[in-house]
C-alpha positions as CSV (number, residue, x, y, z in Angstrom):
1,X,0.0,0.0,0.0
2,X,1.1,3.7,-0.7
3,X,0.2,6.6,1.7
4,X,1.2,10.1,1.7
5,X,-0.2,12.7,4.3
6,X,1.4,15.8,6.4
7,X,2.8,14.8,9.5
8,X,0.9,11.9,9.4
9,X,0.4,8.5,11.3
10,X,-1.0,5.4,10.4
11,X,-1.2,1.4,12.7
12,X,-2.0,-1.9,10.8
13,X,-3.6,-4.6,12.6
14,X,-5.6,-7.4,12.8
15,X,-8.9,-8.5,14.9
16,X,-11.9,-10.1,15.2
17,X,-14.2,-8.8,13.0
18,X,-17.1,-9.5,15.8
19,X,-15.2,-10.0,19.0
20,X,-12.9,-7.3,18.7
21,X,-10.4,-9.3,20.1
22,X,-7.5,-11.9,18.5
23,X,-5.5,-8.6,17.9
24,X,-2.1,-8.3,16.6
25,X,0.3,-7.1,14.4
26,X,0.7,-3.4,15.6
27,X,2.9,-1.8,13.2
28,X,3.4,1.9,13.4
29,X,4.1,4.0,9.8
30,X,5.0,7.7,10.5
31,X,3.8,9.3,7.0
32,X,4.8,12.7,5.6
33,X,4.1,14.7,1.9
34,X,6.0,11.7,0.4
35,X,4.3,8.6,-1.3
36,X,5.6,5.6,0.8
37,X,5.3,2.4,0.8
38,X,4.0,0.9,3.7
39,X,4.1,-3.1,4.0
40,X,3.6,-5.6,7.1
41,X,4.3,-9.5,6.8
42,X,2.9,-11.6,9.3
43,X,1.7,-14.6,10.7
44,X,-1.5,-14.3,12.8
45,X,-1.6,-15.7,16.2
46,X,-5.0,-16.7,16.2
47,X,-7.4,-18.8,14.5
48,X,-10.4,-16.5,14.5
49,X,-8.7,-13.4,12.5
50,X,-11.1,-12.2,10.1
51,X,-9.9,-8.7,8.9
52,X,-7.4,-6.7,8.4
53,X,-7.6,-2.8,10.0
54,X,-5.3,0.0,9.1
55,X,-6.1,2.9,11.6
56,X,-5.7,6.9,10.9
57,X,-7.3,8.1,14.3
58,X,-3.8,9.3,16.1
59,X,-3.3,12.6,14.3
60,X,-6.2,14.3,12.3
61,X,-5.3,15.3,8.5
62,X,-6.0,14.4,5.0
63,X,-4.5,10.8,3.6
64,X,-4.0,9.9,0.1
65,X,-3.9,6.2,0.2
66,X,-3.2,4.1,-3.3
67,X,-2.6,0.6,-4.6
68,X,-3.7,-1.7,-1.6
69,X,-2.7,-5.1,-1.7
70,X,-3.1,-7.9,0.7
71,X,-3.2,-12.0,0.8
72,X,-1.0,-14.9,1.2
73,X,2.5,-14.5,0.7
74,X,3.6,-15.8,-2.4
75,X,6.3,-18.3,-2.8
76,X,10.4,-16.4,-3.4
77,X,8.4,-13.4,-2.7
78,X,9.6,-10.8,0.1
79,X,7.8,-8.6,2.2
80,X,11.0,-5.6,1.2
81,X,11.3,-7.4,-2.5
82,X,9.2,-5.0,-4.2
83,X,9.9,-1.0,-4.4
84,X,7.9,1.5,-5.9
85,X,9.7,4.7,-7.2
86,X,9.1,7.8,-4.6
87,X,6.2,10.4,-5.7
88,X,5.6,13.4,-4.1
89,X,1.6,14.2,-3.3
90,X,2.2,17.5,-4.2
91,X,-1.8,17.8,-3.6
92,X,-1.9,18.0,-0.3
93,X,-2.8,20.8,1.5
94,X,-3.9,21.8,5.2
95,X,-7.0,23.3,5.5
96,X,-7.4,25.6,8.2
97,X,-10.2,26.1,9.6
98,X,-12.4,29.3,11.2
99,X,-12.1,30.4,14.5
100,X,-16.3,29.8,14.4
101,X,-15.8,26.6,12.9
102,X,-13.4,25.5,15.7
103,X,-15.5,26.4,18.3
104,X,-18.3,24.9,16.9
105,X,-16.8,21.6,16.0
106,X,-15.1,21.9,20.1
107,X,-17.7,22.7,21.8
108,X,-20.0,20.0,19.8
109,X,-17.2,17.0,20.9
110,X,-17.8,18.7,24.6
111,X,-21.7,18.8,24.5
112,X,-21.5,15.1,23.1
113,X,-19.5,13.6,25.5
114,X,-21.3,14.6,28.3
115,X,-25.0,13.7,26.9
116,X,-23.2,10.3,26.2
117,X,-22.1,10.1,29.9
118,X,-25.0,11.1,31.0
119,X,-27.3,8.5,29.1
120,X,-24.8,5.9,30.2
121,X,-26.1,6.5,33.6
122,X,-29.7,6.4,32.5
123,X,-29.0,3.1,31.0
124,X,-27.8,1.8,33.7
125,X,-30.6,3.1,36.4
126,X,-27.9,5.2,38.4
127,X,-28.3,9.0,39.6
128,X,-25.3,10.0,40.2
129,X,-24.6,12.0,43.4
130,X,-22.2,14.3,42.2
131,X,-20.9,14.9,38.7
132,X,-17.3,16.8,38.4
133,X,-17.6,18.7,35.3
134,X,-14.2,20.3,35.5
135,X,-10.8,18.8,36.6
136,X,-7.7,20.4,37.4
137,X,-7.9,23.5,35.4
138,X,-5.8,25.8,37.6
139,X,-2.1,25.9,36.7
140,X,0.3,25.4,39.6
141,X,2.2,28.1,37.8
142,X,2.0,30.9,35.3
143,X,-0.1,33.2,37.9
144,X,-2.5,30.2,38.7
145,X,-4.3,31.3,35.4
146,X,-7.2,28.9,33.8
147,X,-5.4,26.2,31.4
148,X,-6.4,27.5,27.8
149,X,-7.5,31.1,28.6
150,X,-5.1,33.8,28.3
151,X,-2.2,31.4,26.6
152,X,-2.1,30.2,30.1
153,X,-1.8,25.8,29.6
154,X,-0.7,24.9,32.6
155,X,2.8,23.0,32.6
156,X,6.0,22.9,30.7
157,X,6.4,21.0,27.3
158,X,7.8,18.2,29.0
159,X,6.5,17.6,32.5
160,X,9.9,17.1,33.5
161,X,12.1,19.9,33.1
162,X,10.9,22.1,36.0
163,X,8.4,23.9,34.6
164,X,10.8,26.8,33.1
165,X,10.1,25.6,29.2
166,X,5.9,26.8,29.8
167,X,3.7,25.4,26.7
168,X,2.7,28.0,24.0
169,X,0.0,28.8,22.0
170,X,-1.0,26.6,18.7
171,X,1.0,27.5,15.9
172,X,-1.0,26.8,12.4
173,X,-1.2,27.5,8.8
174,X,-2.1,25.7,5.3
175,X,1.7,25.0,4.2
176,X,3.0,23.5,7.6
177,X,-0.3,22.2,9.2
178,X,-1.1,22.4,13.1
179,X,1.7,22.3,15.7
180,X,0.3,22.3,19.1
181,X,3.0,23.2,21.3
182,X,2.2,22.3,24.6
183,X,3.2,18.5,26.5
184,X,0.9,15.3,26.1
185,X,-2.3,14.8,28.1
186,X,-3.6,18.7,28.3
187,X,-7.1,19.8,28.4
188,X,-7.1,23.2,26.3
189,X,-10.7,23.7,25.5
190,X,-10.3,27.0,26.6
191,X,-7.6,28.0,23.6
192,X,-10.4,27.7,20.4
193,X,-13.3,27.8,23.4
194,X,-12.8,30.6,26.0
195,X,-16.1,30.2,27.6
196,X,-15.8,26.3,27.9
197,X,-15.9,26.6,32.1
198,X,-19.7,28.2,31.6
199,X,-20.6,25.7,28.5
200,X,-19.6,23.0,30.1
201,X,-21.9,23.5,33.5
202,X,-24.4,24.3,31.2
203,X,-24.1,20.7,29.4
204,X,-23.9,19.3,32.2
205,X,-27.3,20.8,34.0
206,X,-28.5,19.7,30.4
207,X,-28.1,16.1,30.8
208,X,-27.3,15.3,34.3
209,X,-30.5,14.3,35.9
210,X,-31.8,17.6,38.3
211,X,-30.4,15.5,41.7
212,X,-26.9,15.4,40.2
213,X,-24.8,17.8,41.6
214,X,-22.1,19.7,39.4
215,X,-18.7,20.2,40.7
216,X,-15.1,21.6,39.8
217,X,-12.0,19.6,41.0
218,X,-8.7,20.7,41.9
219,X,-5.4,19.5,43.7
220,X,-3.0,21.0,46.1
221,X,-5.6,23.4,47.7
222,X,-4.4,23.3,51.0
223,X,-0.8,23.6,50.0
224,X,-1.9,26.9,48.4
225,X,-4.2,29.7,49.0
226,X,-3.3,31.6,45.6
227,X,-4.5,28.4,43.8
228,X,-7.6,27.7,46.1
229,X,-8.3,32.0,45.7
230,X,-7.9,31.2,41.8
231,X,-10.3,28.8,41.5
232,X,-12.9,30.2,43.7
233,X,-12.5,33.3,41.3
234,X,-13.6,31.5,38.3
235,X,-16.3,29.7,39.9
236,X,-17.8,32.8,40.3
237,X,-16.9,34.2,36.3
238,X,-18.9,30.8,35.6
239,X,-21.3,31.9,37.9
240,X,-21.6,35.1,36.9
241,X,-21.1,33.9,33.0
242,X,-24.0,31.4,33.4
243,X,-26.2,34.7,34.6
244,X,-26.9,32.4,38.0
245,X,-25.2,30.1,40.2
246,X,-24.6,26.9,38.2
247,X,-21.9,26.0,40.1
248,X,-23.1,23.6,42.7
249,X,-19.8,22.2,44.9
250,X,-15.8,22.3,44.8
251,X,-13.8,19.3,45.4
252,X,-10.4,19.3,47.1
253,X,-8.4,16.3,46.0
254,X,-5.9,16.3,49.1
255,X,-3.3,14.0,48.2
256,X,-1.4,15.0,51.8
257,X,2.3,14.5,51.4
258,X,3.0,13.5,55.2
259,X,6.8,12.8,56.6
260,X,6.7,11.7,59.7
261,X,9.6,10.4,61.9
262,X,10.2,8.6,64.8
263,X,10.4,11.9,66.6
264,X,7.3,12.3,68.5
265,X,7.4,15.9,69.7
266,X,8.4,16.8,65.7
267,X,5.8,14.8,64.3
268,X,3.2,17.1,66.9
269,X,4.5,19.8,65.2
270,X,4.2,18.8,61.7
271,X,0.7,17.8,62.6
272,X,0.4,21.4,63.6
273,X,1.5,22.9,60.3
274,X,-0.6,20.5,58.7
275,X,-3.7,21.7,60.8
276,X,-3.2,25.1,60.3
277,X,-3.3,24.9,56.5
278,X,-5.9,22.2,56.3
279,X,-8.1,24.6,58.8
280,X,-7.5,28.2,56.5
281,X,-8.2,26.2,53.2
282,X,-12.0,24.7,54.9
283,X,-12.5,28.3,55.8
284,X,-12.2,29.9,52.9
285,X,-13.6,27.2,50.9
286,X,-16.9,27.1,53.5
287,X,-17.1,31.1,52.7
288,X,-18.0,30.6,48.9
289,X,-21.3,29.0,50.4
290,X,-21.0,25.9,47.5
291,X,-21.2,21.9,49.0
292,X,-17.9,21.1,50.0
293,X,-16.5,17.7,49.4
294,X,-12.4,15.9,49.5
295,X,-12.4,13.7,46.7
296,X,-9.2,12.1,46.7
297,X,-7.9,12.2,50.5
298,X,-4.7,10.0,50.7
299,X,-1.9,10.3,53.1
300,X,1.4,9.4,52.1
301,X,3.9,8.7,54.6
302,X,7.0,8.5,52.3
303,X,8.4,5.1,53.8
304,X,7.2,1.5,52.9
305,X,8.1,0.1,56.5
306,X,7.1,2.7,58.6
307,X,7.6,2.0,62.3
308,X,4.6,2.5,65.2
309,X,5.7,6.3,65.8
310,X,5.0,7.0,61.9
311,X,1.7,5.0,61.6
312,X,0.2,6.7,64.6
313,X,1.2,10.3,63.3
314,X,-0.4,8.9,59.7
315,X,-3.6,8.1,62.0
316,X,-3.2,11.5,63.5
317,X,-3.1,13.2,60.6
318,X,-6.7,11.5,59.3
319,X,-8.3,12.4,62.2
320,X,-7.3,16.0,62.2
321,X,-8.9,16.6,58.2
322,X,-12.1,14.9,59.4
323,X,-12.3,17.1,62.7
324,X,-11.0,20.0,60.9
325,X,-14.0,20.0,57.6
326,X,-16.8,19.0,60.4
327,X,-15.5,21.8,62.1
328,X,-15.1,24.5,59.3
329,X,-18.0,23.6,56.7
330,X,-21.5,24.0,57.8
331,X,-23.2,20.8,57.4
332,X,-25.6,22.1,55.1
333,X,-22.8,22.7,52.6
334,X,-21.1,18.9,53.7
335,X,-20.9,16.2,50.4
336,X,-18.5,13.9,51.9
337,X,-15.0,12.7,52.0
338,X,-13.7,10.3,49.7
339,X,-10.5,8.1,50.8
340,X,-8.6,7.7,47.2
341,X,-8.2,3.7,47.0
342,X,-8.7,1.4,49.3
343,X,-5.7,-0.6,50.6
344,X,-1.6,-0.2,50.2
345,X,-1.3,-3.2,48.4
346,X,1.5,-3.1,45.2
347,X,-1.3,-3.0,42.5
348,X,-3.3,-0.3,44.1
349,X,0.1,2.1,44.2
350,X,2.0,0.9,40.5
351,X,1.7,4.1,39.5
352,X,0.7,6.4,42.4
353,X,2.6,7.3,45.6
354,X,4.2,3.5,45.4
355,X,5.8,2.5,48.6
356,X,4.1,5.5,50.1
357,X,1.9,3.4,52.5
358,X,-0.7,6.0,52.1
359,X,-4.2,4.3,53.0
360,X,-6.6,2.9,55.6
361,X,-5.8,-0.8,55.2
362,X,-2.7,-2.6,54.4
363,X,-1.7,-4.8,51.7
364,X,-3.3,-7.9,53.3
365,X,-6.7,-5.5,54.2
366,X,-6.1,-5.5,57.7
367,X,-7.1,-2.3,59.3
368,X,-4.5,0.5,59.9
369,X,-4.3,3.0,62.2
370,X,-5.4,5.0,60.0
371,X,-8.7,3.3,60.3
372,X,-8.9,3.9,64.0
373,X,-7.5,7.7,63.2
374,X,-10.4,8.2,60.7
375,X,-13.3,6.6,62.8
376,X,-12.1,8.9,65.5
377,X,-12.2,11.8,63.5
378,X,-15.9,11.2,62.5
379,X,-17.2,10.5,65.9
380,X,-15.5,13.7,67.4
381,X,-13.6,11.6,70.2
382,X,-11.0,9.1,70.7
383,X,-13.0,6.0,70.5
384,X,-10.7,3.6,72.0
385,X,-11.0,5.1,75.2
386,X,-15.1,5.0,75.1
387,X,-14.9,1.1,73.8
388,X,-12.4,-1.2,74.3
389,X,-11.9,-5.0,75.1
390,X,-15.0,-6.3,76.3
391,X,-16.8,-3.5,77.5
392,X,-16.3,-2.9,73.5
393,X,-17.1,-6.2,72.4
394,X,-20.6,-6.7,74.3
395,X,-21.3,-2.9,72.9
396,X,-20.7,-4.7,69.0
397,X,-22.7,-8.0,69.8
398,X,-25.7,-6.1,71.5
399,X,-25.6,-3.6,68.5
400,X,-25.3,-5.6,65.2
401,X,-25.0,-9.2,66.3
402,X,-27.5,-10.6,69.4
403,X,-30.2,-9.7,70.6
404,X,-29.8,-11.9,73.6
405,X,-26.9,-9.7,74.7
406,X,-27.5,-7.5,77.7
């Protein structure tokens, strides 16, 4: 087969034509304004390969594709035995498109995927609770400007070079096609669609059901009151956007980077520190008068074998966020705290704070501390000094187990 396209990309494989499955033979072709010839021997793996696939959905464009062959390999032939002379598609051109046309085409994908969420739940007879509409948009850096809006995107080009090469805006015309400069993985609505945080609350209220209610997400709150002030300031330009409150809760993800040591009188004043931030961001986040909810509370310790002295600060540490948001959001504006995974067990932490020990159960799901620090935190007290041994035991059995108990 011969392909040509700008700065194009191109897979073959091979599936099940009903399945989907019995996959293989990924081979990658990178294609540019040259006429190429693109070729793939192989042997499939499985008996129930039905079709061949060649897939164009990495990176958008115009292909010119000629001359496809396929079947059985012929006998003294060679996958690389037969060349065709180069040609250059001299036809192909980038068409760039209006500014209305981008935003209509965005804001379509947008309004799309969120019906399409939405009508999964339907399908499935679930309401959800809460719906977060928006993740992450604040930039750590660059001013803690919106990602997308004011050539603000939020992180350097490569995620690992400190953040002092910052992503740029789009560069595109009809001879060299689109070059996005910015890193993998963004979200930049906001760069062709600068009123996405409004039009996306509004989808949302569109679809959700009328019980769901709509949040925006962000990290590192507590850490830092110019981010958790940035936020709050577009909730209200969405707010104020949407022409009335549309914005129904925040989410703080607190992913809590804990160190504790073996030190106990430094680990009370860590705990301090810790307080004092946790209390100031549950102020101001109580003020906005929007539901409240942590979404992704973990604590990581930063040791894999930590010793009693470590665990019971990691306990202490739960139990002072639970105190601190019953004691700083009025429970009319209360959604809930979610613990982010369940145990510390290898598979749950592969790729997030591995060896960090950061949850309420180990790797065999045997309670933690932890547990014992969140529990406390709920009930307002320390419990094991209200129940224990068997005065504790008889209070379980009478309560949940026997009625026979006394």
């Amino acid at each position: 087969m011969e392909i040509a396209c700008h700065k194009g990309y191109l897979q073959f494989q091979y599936q099940n034509g009903s399945t989907y499955g019995s996959q293989g033979a990924y081979t990658d072709f990178a294609v540019g304004t040259e006429w190429i010839q693109c070729e793939k021997e192989f042997q499939p793996a499985y008996d129930d390969v039905n079709r061949i696939l060649i897939n164009f959905g990495k990176v958008g464009g115009t292909y010119y594709v000629d001359n496809i062959k396929f079947g059985p390999k012929r006998e003294g032939a060679s996958a690389k035995g037969i060349r065709l002379a180069p040609r250059k598609a001299t036809t192909i051109t980038y068409k760039v498109k209006s500014a209305e046309e981008k935003y209509a085409a965005l804001t379509g994908a947008m309004e799309k995927w969120v019906k399409d969420v939405a009508e999964y739940f339907k399908a499935k007879g679930v309401v959800p609770a809460g719906y977060d509409v928006i993740n992450e948009a604040i930039a750590d850096g660059n001013g803690n400007g919106v990602r997308g809006l004011n050539n603000v995107f939020g992180g350097s080009t490569t995620d690992d070079d400190g953040n002092t090469t910052w992503d740029a805006a789009p560069v595109e015309d009809s001879e060299n096609g689109l070059s996005l400069n910015w890193g993998n993985n963004r979200w930049y609505w906001g760069y062709y669609v600068p009123d996405y945080g409004v039009k996306a609350f509004q989808y949302a209220r569109k679809y959700m059901p009328a019980e769901t209610k709509l949040f925006i997400n962000d990290y590192n709150l507590e850490e830092s009151p110019s981010k958790l002030a940035a936020l709050i300031k577009w909730v209200e330009e969405i707010d104020a956007a949407n022409g009335s409150p549309i914005v129904d809760g925040i989410g703080t993800q607190m992913h809590v980077s804990f160190r504790p040591t073996d030190d106990v009188a430094a680990n009370e004043t860590v705990l301090a520190a810790l307080k004092e931030k946790v209390d100031a961001q549950f102020k101001t986040l109580a003020a906005t008068g929007k539901l409240i909810r942590v979404t992704e509370l973990d604590i990581a310790i930063g040791n894999g074998s930590p010793s009693s002295a470590q665990y019971k600060a990691q306990a202490d540490a739960y139990r002072l966020i639970f105190e601190s948001y019953k004691a700083n959001i009025p429970e009319a504006q209360q959604s809930g705290i979610t613990i982010w995974s369940l145990t510390d067990a290898e598979d749950e932490h592969e790729y997030w704070l591995k060896g960090e020990v950061p949850n309420l159960f180990d790797a065999n799901y045997l309670r933690k501390w932890a547990y014992k620090g969140v529990c406390d935190g709920i009930a307002g007290e320390d419990l094991g000094l209200k129940f224990g041994g068997e005065d504790y035991k008889a209070y379980y059995e009478r309560s949940n187990v026997s009625e026979t108990v006394k």
